[in-house]
C-alpha positions as CSV (number, residue, x, y, z in Angstrom):
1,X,-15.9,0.3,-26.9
2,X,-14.7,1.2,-22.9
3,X,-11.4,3.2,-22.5
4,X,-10.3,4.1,-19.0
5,X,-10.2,7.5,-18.6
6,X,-7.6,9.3,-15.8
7,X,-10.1,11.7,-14.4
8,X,-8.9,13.5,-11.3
9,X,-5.7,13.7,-9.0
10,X,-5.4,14.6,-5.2
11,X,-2.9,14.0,-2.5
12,X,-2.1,14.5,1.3
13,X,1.0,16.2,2.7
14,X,1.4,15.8,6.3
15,X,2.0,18.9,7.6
16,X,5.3,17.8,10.0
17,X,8.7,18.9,7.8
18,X,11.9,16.7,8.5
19,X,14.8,18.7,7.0
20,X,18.5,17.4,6.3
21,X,19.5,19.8,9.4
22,X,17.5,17.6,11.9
23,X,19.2,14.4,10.4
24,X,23.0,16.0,11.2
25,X,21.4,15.8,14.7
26,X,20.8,11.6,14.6
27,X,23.1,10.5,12.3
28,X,26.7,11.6,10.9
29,X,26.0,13.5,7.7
30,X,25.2,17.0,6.9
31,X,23.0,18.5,4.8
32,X,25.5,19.3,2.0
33,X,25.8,15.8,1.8
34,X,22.3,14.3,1.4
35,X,21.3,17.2,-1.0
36,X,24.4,16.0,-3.6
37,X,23.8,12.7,-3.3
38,X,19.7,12.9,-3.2
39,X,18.5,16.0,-3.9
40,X,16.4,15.7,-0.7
41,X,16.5,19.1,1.4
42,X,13.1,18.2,3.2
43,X,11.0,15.5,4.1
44,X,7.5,15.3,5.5
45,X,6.4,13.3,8.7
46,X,2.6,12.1,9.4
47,X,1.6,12.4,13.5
48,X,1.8,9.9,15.4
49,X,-2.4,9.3,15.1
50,X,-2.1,9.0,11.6
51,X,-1.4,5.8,10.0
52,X,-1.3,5.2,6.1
53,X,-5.0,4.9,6.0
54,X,-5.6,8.1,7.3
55,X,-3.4,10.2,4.8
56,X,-4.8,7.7,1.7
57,X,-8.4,8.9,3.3
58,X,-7.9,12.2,3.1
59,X,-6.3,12.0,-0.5
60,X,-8.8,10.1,-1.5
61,X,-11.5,12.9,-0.3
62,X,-9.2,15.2,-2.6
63,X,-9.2,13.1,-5.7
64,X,-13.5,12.2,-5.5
65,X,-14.3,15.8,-5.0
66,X,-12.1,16.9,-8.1
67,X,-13.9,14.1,-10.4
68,X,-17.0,15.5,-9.7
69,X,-18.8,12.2,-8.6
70,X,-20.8,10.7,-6.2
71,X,-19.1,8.3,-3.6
72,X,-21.8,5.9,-4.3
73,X,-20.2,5.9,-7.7
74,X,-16.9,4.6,-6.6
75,X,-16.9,1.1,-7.7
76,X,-13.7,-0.3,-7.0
77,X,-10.8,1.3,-4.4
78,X,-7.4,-0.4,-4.9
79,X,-4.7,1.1,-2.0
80,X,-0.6,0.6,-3.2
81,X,1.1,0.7,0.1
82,X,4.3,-1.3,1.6
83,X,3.3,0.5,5.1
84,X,-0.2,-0.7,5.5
85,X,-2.1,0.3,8.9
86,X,-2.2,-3.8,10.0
87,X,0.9,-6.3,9.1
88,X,-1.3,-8.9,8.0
89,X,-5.3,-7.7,7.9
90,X,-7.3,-5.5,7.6
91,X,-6.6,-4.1,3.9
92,X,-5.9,-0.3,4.2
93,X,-8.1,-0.3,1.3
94,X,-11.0,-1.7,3.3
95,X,-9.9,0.8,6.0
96,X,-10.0,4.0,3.5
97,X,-13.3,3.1,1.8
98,X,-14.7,3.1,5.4
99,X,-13.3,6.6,6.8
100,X,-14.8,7.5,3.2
101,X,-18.1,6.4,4.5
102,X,-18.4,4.4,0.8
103,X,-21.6,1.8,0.8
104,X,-20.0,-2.1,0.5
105,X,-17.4,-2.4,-2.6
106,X,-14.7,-4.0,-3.4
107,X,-11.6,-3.5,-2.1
108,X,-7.8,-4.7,-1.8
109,X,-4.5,-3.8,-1.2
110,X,-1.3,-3.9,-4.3
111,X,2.3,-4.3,-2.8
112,X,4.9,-3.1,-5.3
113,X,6.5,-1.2,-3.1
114,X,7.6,2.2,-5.1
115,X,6.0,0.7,-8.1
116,X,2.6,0.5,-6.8
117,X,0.6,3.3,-8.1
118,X,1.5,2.6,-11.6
119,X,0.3,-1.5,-10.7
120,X,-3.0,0.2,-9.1
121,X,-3.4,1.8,-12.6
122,X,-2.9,-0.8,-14.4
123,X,-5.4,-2.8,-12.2
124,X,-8.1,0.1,-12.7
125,X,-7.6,0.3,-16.6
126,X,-8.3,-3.8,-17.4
127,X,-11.3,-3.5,-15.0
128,X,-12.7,-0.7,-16.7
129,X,-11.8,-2.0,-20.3
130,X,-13.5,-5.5,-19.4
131,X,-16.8,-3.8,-18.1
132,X,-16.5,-5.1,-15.3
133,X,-16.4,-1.5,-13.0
134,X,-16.5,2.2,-13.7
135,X,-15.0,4.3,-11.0
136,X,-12.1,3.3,-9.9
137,X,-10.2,5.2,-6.7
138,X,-6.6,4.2,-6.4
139,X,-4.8,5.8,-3.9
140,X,-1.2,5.2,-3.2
141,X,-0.1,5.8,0.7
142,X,2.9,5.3,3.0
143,X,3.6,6.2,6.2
144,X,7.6,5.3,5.6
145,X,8.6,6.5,8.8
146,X,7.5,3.6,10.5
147,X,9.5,1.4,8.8
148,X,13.2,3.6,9.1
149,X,15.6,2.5,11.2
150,X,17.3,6.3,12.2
151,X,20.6,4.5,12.9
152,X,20.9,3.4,10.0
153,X,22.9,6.2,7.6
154,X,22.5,4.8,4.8
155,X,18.3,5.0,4.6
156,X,16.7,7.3,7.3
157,X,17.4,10.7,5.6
158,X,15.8,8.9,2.0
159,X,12.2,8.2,2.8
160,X,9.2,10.3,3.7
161,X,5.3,10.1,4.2
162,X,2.3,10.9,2.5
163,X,-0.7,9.5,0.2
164,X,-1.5,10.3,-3.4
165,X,-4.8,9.4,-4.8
166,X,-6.8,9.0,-8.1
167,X,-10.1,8.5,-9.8
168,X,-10.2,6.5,-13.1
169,X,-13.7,5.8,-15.0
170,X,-15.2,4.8,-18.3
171,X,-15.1,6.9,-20.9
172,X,-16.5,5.9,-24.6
173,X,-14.1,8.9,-25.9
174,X,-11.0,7.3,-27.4
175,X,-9.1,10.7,-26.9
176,X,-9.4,10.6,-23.1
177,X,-8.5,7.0,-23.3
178,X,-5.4,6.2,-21.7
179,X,-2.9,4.8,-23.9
180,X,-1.0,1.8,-22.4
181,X,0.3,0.9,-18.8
182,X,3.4,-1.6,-18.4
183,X,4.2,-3.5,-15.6
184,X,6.4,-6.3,-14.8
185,X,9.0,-7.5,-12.2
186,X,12.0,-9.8,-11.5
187,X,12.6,-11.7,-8.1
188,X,15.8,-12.3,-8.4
189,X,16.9,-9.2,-7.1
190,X,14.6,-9.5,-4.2
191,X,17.6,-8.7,-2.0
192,X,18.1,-5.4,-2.9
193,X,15.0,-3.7,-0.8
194,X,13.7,-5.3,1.9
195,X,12.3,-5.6,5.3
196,X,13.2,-8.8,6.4
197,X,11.4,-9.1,9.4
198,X,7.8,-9.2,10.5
199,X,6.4,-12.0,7.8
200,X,6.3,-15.4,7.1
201,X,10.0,-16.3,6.9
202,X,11.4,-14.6,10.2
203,X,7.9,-14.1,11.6
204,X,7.8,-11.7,15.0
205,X,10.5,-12.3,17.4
206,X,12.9,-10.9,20.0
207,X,15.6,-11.7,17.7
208,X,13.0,-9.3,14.7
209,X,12.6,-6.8,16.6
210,X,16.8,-6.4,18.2
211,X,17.9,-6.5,14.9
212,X,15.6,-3.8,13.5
213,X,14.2,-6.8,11.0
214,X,11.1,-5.2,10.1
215,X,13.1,-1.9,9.5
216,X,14.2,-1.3,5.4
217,X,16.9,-2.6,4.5
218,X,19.0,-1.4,1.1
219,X,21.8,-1.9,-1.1
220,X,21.8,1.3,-2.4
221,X,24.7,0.9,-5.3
222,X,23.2,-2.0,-7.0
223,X,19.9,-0.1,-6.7
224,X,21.1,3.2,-8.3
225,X,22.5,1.0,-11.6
226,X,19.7,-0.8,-12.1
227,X,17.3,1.9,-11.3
228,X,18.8,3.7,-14.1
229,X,18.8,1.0,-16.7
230,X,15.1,-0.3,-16.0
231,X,13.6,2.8,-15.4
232,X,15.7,4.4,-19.0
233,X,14.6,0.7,-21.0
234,X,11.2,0.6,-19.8
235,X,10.2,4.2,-21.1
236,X,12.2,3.3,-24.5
237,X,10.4,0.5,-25.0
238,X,7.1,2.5,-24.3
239,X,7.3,5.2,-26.3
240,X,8.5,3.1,-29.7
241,X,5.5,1.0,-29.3
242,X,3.2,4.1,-30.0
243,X,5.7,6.0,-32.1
244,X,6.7,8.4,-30.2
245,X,9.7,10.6,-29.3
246,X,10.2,12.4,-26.0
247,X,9.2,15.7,-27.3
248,X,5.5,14.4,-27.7
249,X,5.1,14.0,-23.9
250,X,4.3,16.9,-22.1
251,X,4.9,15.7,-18.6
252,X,7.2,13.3,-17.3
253,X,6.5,11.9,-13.7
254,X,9.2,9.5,-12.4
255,X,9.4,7.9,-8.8
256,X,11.2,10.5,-7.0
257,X,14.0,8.4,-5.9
258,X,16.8,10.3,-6.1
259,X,18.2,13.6,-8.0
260,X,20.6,11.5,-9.8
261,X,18.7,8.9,-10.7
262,X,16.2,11.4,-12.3
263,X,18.8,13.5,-14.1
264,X,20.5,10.3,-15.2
265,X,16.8,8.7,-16.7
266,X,15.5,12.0,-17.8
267,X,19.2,12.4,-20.1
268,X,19.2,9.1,-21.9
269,X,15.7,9.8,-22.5
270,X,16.2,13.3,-23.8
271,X,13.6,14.9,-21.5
272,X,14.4,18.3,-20.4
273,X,14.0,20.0,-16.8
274,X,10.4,21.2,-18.2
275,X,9.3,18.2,-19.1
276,X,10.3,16.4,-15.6
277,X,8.5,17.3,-12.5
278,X,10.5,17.0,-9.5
279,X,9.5,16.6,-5.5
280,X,12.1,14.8,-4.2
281,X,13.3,17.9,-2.7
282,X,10.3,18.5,-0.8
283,X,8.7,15.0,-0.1
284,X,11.9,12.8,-0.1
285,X,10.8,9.2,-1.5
286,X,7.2,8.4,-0.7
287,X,7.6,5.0,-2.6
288,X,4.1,4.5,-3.8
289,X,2.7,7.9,-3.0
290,X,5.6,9.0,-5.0
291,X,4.3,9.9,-8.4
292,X,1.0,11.0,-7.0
293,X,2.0,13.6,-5.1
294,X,4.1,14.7,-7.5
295,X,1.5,15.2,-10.1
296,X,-0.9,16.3,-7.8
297,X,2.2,19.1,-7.3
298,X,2.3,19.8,-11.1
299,X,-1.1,19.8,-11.3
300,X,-2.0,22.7,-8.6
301,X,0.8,24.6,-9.6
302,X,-1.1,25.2,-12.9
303,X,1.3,23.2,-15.2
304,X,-0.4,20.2,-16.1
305,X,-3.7,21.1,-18.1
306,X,-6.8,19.0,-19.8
307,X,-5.1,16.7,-22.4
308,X,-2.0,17.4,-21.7
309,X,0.1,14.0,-22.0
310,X,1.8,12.1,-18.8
311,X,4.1,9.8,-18.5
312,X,4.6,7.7,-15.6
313,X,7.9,5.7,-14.6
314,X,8.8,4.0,-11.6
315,X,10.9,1.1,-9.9
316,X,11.0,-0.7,-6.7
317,X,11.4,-3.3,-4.5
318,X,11.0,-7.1,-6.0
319,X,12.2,-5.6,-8.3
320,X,9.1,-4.0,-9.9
321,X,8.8,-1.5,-12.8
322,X,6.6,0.2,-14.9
323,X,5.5,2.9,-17.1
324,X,2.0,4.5,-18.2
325,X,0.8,6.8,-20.8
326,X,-2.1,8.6,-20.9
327,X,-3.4,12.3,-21.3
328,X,-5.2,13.9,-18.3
329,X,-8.7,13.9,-18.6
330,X,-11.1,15.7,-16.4
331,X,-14.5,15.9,-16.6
């Protein structure tokens, strides 16, 4: 039988650093304030030359080169972004596969806006379980910044850029199988995160483009409740279906959201500061890129190891959500 292995991990910080003291500058806050109700002290910023493709590319570069395999390999490159280089077409996956210099392969965008890595996972497991590919590169980029409106207070200061990537292949070695990948959504609270503007429904305008339509928009309250409730019920529900407790998993990657939200997750879960990884302090939210980046941070900071368990959790706009288990598994 074909598992899907998780193979490598790599990501791309841009190297411009956006701290809360630049923000008291734009908007009336202070620092004090976003790190109490965030966590986030810093944020990073991609030039002005680099769109979402370009920091996806160069994670992706990362993530092949750990794995150990050839490009020609690479079978299958699925990009999660809500910021993708073109509104409409090209794909950004399209785009990275060809700053990648990869012969002709398959390739398509996943929006699920913070939840989209763990989607692209998900994708990349039931194509590898079917037979259908073997290398898999999924690669989760945003280049937020392009989408923030910096009058608006309540959003600016929350969102970063950066890309996070990963290769996923065949394996016929149960233990380096990953486990089980949930994913599922609810349109009702579509309200909640958006960008109104820019698409189908108020396609581009004068009116778009006064009204800083295409900006995010967010009801941050609502968010924060059912952030906590999804992201608490969706790990729950994972872990009793392979009988398991929280002591079992070794890493814990939420989206990096928000401080609070983490704390509040990681306590009704019983997971302990150990356990969690944390970036939200360094990257701010990254939305897709998110839990990439942060385990790429774990991982070159010597703390996740060969067969160590991980657990992913993350919500977004849609609303999405999902969770996946799985024990790192490098070559």
């Amino acid at each position: 039988m074909t598992y899907a292995a998780f193979r490598s991990i790599g990501a791309y910080i841009p190297e411009k650093i956006m701290t809360n003291a630049d923000f008291e500058k734009l908007i009336d806050t202070t620092d004090e304030w976003i790190t109490k109700r965030t966590g986030i002290r810093e944020r990073r910023v991609a030039a002005k030359n680099e769109a979402s493709s370009d920091l996806g590319f160069k994670a992706a570069a990362q993530a092949i080169e750990r794995a150990g395999i050839a490009k020609d390999e690479i079978d299958l490159v699925i990009c999660a972004t809500v910021t993708p280089d073109y509104l409409c077409m090209p794909s950004t996956a399209c785009l990275i596969a060809s700053k990648l210099d990869l012969p002709p392969v398959q390739a398509f965008d996943v929006s699920a806006a913070c939840t989209g890595f763990v989607y692209a996972l998900s994708i990349a497991k039931a194509f590898i379980e079917s037979g259908m590919k073997k290398n898999v590169l999924i690669v989760g980029a945003e280049k937020y910044t392009s989408i923030l409106d910096y009058t608006d207070r309540g959003t600016c200061f929350i969102f970063g850029d950066g890309a996070g990537a990963a290769i996923i292949s065949a394996t016929s070695n149960k233990d380096e199988a990953i486990v089980d990948v949930n994913c599922s959504s609810d349109g009702n609270y579509n309200d909640l995160i958006q960008t109104p503007g820019g698409g189908s429904l108020h396609p581009c305008s004068q009116e778009v483009l006064d009204q800083k339509m295409a900006c995010i928009k967010m009801k941050g309250n609502e968010t924060f409740k059912l952030a906590v409730k999804t992201l608490t019920s969706d790990v729950q529900v994972m872990l009793k279906k392979h009988n398991l407790v929280s002591a079992d998993i070794n890493h814990f990657i939420p989206h990096q959201a928000n401080i609070r939200i983490i704390q509040a997750v990681g306590k009704a879960l019983g997971m302990n500061e150990e356990q969690t990884v944390v970036t939200i302090d360094k990257y701010g939210n990254t939305s897709a890129a998110s839990i990439p980046m942060a385990m790429n941070y774990a991982f070159e900071n010597g703390k996740i190891k060969k067969g160590h368990s991980v657990l992913f959790d993350a919500f977004g706009s849609g609303l999405t959500w999902g969770s996946a288990l799985f024990p790192f598994s490098p070559k």
